[in-house]
N, C-alpha and C positions, 0 to 999 in steps of 0.2 A: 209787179204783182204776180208775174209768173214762176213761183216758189216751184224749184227740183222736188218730182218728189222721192220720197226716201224709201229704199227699199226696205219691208221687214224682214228682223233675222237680229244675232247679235253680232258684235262686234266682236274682233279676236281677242280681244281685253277680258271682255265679260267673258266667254268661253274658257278663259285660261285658269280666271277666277273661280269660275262653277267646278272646274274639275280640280284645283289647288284643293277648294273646300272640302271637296269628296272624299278625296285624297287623306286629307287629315282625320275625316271622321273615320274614314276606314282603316288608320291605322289605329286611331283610341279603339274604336269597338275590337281589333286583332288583339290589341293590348290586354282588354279585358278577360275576353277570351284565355287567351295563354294563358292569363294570370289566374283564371280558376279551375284552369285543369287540373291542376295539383292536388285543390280540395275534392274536387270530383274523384278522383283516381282514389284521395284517401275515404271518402264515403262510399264508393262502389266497392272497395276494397273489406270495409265493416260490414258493408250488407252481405256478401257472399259470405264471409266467416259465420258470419249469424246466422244465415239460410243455410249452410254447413252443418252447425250446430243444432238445428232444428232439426235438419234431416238427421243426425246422431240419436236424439232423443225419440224422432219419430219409429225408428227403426230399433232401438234397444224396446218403446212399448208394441209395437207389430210382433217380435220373435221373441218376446220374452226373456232375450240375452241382455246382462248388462253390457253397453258400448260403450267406449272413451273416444274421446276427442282429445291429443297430442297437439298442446303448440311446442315448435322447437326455436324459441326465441332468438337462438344465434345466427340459425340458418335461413329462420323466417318463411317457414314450412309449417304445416299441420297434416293430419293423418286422423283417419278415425276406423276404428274397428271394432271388435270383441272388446270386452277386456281382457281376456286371457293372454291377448297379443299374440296368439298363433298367428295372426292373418289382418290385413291391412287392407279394408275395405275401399277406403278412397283417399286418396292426398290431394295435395295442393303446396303451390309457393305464393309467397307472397310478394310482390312489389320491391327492389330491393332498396328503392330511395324509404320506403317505411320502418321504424322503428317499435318494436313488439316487446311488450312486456307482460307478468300476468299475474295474476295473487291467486293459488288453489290450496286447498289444503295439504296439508303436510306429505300428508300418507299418499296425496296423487302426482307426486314429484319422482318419475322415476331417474334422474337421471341429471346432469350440471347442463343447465338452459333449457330443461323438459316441464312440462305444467301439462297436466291433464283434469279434466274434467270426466269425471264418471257417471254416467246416465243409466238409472236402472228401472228394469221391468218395470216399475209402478208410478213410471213418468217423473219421479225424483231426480235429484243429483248430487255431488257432491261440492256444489257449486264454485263459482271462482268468476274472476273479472279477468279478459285478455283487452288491453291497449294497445292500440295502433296510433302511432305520431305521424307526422312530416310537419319536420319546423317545430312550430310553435302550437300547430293545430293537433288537436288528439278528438280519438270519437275510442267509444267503450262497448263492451260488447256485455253485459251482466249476465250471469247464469244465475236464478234461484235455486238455493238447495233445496227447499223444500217441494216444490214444483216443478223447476225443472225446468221454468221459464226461461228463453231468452228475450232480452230486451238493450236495444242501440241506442244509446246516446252520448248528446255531443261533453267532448271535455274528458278529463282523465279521472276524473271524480274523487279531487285528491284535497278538497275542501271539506 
């Protein structure tokens, strides 16, 4: 009747088990991770262009000056300044795993893989859509002509 008694604690077994488990979830949760940096990269990537583009419009109504905003599709660059193009207020590059394409009207094409949007004094534009891909995923960037508005959203809006 005189039963050992048993120390508490776990055994090497259990222990090896608890950290196997660990193990594995922390590489699913790593997995997922990874797996959405991409879309992350291409959503932070639309929103700066868009905030870009805001700031284009905000500053053609402050000064009175029509400004343009240049995507250069090939290089995957944008630029925004005057429209006169003396002078080149701000640029940027973009990403270069992303794919950029853009629909502006005729007369804002200055150039083979150039698309400009033109923002004038009375907070108008001459509006256009610039898309950004990676893969399969695409998000869209809208300019209103009439307004002047920008607006992000997901998809290439090719439905």
């Amino acid at each position: 009747m005189n039963r050992a008694r048993r120390a508490g604690g776990f055994t090497l077994v259990e222990a090896l088990v608890v950290i196997a488990l660990m193990a594995t979830a922390f590489s699913l949760f790593a997995g997922v991770l990874v797996g959405a940096l991409p879309g992350q990269q291409l959503r932070a990537a639309t929103g700066h262009l868009a905030a870009e583009m805001r700031a284009t419009r905000a500053r053609a109504v402050a000064t009175g000056v029509d400004q343009s905003f240049v995507v250069d599709t090939r290089s995957r660059t944008w630029r925004s300044g005057p429209s006169d193009e003396t002078s080149v207020r701000r640029r940027g590059e973009l990403d270069g795993a992303l794919a950029v394409g853009a629909t502006v009207a005729r007369e804002e094409q200055p150039g083979p893989g150039l698309a400009a949007i033109r923002f004038f004094a009375d907070g108008s534009s001459t509006g256009g859509r610039v898309v950004l891909r990676r893969g399969e995923a695409a998000w869209r960037v809208d300019v209103h002509w009439l307004t002047g508005g920008v607006r992000v959203e997901r998809g290439d809006g090719a439905r």
